[in-house]
Backbone bond lengths (Angstrom), bond angles and torsions (degrees), N, CA, C in turn:
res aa  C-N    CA-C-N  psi(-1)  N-CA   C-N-CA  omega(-1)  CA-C   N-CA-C  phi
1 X - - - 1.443 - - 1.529 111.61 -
2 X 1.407 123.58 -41.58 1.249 111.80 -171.72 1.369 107.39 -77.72
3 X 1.537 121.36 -21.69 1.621 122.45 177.46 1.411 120.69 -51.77
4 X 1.558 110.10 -34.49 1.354 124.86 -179.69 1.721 98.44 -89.25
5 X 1.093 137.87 3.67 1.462 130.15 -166.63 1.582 77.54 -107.72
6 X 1.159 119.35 -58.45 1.628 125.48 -164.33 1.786 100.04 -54.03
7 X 0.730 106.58 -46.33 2.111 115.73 -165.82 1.692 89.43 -65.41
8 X 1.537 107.73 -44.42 1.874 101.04 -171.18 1.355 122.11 -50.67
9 X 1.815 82.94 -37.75 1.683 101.32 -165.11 1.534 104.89 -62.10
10 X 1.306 105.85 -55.01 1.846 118.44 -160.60 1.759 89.95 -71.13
11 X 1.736 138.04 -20.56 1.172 122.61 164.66 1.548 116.96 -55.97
12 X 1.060 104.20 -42.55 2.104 130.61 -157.59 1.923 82.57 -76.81
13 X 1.001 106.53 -28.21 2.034 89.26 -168.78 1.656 84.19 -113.21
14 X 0.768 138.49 -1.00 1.875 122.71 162.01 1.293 92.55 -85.57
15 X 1.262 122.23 -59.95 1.575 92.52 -168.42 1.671 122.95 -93.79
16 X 1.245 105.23 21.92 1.785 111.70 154.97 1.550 98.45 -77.83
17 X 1.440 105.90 -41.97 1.457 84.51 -178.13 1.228 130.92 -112.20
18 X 0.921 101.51 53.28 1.819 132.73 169.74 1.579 95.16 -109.19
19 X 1.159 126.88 -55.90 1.301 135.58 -158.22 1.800 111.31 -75.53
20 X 1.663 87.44 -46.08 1.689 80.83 165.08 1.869 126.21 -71.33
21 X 1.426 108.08 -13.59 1.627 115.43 -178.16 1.585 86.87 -72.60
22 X 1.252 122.05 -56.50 1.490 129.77 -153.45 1.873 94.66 -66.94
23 X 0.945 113.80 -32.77 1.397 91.71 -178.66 1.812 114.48 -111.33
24 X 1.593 98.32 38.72 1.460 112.49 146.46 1.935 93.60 88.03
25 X 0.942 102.78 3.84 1.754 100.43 165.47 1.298 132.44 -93.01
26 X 1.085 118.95 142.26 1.713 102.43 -169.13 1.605 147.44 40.67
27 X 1.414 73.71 44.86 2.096 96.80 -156.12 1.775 90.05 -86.08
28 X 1.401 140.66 -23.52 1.681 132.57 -156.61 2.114 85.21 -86.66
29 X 1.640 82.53 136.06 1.636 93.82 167.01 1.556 109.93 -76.91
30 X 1.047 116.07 -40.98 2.205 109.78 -170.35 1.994 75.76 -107.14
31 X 1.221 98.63 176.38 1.301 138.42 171.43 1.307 119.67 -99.57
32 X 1.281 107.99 122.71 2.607 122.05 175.37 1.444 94.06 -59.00
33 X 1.286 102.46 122.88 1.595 102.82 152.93 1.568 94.94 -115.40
34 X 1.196 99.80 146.21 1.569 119.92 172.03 1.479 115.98 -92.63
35 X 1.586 117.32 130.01 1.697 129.29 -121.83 1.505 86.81 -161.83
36 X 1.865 128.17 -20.60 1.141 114.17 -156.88 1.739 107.26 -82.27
37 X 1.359 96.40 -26.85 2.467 92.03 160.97 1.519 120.39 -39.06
38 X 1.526 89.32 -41.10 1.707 94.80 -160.89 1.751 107.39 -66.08
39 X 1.594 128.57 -16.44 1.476 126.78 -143.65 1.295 118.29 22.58
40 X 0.945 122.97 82.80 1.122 143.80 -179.12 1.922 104.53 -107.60
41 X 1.141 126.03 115.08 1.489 139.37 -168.14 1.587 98.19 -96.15
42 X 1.659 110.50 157.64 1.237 117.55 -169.73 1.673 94.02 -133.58
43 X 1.053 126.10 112.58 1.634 116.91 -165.89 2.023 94.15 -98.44
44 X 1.582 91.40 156.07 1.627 106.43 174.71 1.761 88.75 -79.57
45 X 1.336 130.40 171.99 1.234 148.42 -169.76 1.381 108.66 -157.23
46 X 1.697 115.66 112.65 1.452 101.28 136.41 1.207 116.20 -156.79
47 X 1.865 86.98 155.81 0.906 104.77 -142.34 2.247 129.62 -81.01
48 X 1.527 68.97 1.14 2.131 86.24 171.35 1.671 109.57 -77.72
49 X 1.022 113.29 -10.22 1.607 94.60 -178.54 1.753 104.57 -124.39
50 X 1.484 91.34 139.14 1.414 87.72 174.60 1.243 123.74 -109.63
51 X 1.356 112.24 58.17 1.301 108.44 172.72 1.730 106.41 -136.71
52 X 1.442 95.07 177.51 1.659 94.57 -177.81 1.749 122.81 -31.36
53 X 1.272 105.41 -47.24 1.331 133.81 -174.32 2.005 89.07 -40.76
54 X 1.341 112.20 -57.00 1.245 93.50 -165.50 1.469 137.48 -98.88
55 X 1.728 80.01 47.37 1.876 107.88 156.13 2.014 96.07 -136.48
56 X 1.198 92.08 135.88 1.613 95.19 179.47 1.703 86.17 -153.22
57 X 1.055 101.54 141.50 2.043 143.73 -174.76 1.761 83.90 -41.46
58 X 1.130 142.69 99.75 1.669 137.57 135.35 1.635 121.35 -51.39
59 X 1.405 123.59 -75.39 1.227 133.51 142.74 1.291 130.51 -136.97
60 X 1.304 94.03 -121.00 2.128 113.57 -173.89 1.485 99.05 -149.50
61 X 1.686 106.23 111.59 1.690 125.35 176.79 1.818 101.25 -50.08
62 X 1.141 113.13 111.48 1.495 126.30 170.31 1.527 104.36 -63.26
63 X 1.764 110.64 -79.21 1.381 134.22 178.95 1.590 121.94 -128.33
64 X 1.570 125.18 146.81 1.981 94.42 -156.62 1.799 66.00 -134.46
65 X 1.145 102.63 161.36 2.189 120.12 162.49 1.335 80.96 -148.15
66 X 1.728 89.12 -179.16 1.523 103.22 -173.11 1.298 124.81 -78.05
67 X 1.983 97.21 -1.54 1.405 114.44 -166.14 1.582 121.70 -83.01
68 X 2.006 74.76 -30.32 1.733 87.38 -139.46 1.590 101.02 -141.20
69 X 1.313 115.33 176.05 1.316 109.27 176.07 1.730 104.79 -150.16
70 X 1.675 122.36 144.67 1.389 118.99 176.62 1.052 97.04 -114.70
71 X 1.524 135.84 131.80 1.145 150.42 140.91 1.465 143.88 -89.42
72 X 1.516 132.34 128.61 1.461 116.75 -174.01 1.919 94.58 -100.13
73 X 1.080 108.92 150.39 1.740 124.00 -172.14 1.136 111.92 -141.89
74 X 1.195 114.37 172.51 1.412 121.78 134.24 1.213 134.91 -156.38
75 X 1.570 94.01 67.10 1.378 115.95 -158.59 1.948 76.30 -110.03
76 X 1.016 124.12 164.60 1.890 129.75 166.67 1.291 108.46 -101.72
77 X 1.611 139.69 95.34 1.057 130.46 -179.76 1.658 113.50 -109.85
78 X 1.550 145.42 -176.16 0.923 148.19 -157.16 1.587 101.19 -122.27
79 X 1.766 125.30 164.49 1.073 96.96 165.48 1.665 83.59 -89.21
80 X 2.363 103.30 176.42 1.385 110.86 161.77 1.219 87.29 76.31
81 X 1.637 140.65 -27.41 1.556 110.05 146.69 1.577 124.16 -45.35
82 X 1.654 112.24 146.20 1.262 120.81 -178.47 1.766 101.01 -107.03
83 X 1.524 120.98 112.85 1.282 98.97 158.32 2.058 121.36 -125.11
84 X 0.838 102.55 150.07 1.724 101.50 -172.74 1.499 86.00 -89.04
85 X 1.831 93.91 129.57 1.209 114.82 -178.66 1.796 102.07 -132.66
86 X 1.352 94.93 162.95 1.800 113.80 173.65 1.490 94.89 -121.47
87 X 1.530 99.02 127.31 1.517 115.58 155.22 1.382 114.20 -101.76
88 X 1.538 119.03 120.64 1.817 93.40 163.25 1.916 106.42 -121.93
89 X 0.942 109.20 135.05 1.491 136.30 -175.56 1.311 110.48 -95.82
90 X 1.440 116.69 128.71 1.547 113.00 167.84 0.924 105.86 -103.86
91 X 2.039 108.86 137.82 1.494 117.41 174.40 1.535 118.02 -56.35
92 X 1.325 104.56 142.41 1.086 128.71 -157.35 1.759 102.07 -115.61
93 X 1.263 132.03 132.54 2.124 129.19 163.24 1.236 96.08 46.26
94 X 1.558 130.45 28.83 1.659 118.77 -166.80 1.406 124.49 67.40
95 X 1.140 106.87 34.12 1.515 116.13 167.21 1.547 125.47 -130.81
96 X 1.102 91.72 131.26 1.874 106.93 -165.69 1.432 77.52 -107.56
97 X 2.096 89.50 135.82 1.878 99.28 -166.42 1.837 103.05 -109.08
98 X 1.676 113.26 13.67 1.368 126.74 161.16 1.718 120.92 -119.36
99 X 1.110 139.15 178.39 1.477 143.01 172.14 1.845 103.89 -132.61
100 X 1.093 129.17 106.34 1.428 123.99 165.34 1.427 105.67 -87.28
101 X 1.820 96.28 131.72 1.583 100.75 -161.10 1.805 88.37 -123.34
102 X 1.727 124.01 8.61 1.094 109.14 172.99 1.567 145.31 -16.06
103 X 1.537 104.79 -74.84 1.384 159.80 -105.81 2.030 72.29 -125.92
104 X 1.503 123.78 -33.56 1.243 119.97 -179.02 1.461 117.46 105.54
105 X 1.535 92.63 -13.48 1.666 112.96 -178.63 1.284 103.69 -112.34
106 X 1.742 110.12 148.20 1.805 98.11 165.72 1.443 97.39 -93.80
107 X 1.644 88.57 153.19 1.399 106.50 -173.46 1.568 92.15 -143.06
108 X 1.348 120.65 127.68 1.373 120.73 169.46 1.644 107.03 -59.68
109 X 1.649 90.03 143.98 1.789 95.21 162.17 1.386 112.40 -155.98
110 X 0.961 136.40 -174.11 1.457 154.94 178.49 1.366 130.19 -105.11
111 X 1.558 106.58 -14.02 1.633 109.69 176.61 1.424 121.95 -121.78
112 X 1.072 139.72 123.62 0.956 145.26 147.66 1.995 144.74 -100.52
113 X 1.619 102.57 120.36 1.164 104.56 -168.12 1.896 93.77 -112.53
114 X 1.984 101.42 149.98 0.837 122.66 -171.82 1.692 128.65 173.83
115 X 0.726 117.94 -179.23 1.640 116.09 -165.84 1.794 107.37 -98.46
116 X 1.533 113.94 105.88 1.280 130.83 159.36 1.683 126.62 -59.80
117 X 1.060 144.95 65.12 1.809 128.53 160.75 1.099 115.95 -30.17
118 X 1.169 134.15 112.16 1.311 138.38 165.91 1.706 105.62 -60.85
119 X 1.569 132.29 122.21 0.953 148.03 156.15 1.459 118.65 -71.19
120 X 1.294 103.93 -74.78 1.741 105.63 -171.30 1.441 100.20 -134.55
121 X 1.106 89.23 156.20 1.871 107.00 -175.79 1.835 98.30 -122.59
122 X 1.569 114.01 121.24 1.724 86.15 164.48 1.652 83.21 -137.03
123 X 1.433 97.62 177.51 1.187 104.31 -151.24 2.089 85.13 -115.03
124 X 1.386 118.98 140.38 1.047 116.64 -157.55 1.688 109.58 -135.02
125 X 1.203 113.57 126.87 1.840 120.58 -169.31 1.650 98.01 59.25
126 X 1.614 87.64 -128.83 1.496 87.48 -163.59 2.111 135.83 -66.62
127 X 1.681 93.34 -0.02 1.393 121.11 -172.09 1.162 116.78 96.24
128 X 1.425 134.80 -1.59 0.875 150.19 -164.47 1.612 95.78 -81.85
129 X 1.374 135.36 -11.14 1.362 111.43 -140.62 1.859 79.81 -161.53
130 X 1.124 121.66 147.68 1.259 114.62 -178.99 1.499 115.02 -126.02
131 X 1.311 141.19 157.31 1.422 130.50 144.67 1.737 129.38 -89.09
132 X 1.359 111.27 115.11 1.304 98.72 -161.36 1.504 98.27 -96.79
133 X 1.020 136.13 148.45 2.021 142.19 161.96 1.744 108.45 -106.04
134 X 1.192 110.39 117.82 1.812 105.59 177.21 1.782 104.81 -133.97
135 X 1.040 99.84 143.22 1.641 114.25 154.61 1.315 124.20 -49.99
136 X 1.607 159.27 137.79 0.694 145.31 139.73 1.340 123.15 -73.01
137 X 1.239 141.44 110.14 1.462 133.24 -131.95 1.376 91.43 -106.93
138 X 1.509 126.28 -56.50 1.512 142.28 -135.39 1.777 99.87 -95.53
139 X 1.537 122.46 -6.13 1.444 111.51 -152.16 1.707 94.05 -75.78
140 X 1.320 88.62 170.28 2.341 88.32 -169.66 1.496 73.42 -117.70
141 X 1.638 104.91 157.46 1.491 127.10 -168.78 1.541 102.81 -48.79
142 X 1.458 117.18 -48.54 1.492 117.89 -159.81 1.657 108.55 -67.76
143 X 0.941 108.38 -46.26 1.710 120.57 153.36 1.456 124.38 -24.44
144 X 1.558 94.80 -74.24 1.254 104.21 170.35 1.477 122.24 -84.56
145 X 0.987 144.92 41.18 1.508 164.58 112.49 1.522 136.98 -74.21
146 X 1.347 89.56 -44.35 1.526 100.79 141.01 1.399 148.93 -19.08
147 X 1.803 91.73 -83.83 1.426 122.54 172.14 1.304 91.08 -57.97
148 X 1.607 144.19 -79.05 1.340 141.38 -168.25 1.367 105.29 -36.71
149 X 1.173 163.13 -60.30 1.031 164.84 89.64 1.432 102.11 54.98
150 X 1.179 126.67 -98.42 1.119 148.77 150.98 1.490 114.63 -6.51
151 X 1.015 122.47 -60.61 1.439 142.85 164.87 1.559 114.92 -28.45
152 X 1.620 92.46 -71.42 1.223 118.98 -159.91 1.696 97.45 -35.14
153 X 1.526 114.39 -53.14 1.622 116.94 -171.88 1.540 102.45 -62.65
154 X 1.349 133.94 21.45 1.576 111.35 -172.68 1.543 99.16 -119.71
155 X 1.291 131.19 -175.63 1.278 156.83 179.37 1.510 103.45 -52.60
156 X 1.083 131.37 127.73 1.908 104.03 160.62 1.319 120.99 -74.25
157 X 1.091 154.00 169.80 1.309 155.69 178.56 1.853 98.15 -95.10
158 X 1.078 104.92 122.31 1.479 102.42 158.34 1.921 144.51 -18.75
C-alpha cells in the first residue's frame, strides 16, 4: 500500500511541475547569476584572422548561466542571429569557470570561445543601447559544468 501511495505522490509533483513550467514558471534549465558589478566584456571573435583585430568589444555581461548569456551593446543584432563570441572569466576561490581540453589534457582556463544564438534583442533607455539574451550553443559538457560550478560562488540574477 504505501508503494502505490509513494508512485501517486511522485505522479501529483511531476505533474505540478509540468503545470508550473506550462504556465511560464520555472521554465530556465541552469540558473542567472548576476556578473553586471564585475564589467566584465564579452568580445565578438573571429576566428580567420590572427591578429588583434579578431577580438573587437561586443558588450558588457548583464547576467551569465551555463546556458546562456545577457549582454548590454550597442551593436543592433537580430534574434536567430549566430555570433562567435569570447568570454573571459576571472578565477574565482580557485576556480577556473572553463576546462581547455586542446592540448588532449584538461588544463584549467578562463576563456571561452564559441557560438552565441541571439534570443532577444530589447531595446534599453534611450535606444541607443540594447539588451541582447543568447544561447550558448557550442559549450562541451565539461565546460559547461564547469562554468555552473563556477557560478555557483556568484550573485543570482534576479
Amino acid at each position: 500500500m504505501s508503494a502505490l501511495r509513494l508512485a501517486a505522490d511522485r505522479d501529483d509533483h511531476t505533474e505540478q511541475q509540468h503545470r508550473q513550467t506550462a504556465l511560464g514558471r520555472d521554465r530556465r534549465q541552469y540558473r542567472r547569476h548576476d556578473l553586471e558589478q564585475q564589467d566584465l566584456s564579452v568580445e565578438r571573435f573571429d576566428g580567420s584572422r590572427r591578429t588583434s583585430i579578431a577580438r573587437t568589444a561586443l558588450g558588457r555581461i548583464v547576467d551569465l548561466s551555463a546556458g546562456g548569456v545577457r549582454l548590454r551593446t550597442t551593436e543592433r543584432m537580430r534574434p536567430d542571429h549566430q555570433v562567435r563570441v569570447r568570454l573571459e572569466l576571472p578565477a574565482f576561490a580557485g576556480i577556473s569557470p572553463f576546462v581547455d581540453t586542446a592540448s588532449g589534457k584538461p588544463v584549467p582556463s578562463r576563456q571561452w570561445v564559441g557560438w552565441m544564438t541571439v534570443s532577444r534583442v530589447q531595446p534599453v533607455g534611450d535606444g541607443r543601447e540594447y539588451e541582447v539574451a543568447g544561447r550558448l550553443v557550442d559549450m562541451e559538457d565539461l565546460d559547461r559544468g564547469m562554468l555552473g560550478l563556477y557560478l555557483s560562488t556568484q550573485p543570482l540574477a534576479a
